[in-house]
NUMI-587366 format. One record per residue (C-alpha): residue number from 1; y, z, x; chain. Coordinates in pm, 1 decimal, padded with zeros to 6 digits, m for minus. Layout:
# NUMI-587366
@k->NUM; c2->Y; c3->Z; c1->X; c->A
...
***
This chain:
# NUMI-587366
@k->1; c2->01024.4; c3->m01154.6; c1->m00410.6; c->A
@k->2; c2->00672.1; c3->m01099.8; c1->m00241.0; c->A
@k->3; c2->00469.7; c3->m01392.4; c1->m00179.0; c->A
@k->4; c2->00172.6; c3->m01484.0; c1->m00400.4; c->A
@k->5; c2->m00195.5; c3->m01417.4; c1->m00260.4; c->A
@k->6; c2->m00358.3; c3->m01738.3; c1->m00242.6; c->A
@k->7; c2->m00715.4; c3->m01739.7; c1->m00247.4; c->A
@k->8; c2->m00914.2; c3->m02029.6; c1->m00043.6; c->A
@k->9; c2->m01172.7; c3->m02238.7; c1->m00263.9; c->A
@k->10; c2->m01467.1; c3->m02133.5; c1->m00081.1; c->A
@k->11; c2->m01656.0; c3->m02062.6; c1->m00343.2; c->A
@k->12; c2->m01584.8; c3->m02128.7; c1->m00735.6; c->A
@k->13; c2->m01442.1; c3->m01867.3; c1->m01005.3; c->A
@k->14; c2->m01782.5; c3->m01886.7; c1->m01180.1; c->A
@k->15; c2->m01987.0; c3->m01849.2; c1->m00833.1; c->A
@k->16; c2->m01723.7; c3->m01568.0; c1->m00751.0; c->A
@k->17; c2->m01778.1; c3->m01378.8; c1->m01099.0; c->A
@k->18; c2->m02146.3; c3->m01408.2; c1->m01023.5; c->A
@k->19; c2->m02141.8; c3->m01202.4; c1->m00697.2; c->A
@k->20; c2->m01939.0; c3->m00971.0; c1->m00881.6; c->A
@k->21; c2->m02169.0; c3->m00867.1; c1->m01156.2; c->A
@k->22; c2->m02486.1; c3->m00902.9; c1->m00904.4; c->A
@k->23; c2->m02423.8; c3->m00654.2; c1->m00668.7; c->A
@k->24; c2->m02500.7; c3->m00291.7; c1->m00658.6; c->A
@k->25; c2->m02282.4; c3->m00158.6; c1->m00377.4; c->A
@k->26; c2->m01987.2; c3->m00042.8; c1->m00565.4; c->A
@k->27; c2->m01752.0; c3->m00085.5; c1->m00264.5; c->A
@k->28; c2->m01862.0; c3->m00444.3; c1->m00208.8; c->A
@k->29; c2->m01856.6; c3->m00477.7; c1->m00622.5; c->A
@k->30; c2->m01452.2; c3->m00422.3; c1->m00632.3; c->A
@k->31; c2->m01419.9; c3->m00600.8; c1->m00323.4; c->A
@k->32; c2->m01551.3; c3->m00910.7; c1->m00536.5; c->A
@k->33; c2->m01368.8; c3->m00858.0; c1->m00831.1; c->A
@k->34; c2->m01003.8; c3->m00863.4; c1->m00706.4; c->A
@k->35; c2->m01127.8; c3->m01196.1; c1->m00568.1; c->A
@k->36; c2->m01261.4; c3->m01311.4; c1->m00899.8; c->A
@k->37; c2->m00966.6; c3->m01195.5; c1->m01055.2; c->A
@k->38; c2->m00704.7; c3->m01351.0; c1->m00828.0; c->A
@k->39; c2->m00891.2; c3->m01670.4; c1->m00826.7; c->A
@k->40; c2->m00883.4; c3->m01675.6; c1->m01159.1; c->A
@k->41; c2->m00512.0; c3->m01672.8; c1->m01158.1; c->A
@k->42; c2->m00467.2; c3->m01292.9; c1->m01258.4; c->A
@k->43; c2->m00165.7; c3->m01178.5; c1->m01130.1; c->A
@k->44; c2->m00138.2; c3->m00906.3; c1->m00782.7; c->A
@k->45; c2->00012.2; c3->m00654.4; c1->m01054.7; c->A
@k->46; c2->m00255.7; c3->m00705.0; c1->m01265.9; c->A
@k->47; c2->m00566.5; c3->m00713.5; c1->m01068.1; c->A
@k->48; c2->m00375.0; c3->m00310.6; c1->m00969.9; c->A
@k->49; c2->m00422.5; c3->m00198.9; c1->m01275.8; c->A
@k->50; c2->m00747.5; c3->m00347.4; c1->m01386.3; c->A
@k->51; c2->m00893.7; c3->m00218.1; c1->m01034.8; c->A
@k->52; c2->m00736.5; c3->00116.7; c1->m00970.9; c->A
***
């Protein structure tokens, strides 16, 4: 069984989500949003699909 990504509380899920719907470089955008998502508890198989 793989081990489970565990993101470090640096910043908050809301503050995360933020950064993710600011930015304009689409590279950086997706970058944000698997962090948002696995923050948020999504799990690794999910966060595939919703990302590509």
């Amino acid at each position: 069984m793989p081990k489970p990504i565990i993101i470090a509380p640096h910043l908050s899920v809301e503050e995360l989500y933020c950064l993710y719907r600011q930015t304009s470089d689409p590279i950086e955008r997706t970058r944000y949003q698997i962090i948002w998502l696995l923050a948020k508890g999504s799990k690794t198989s999910e966060v595939a699909v919703v990302t590509g």
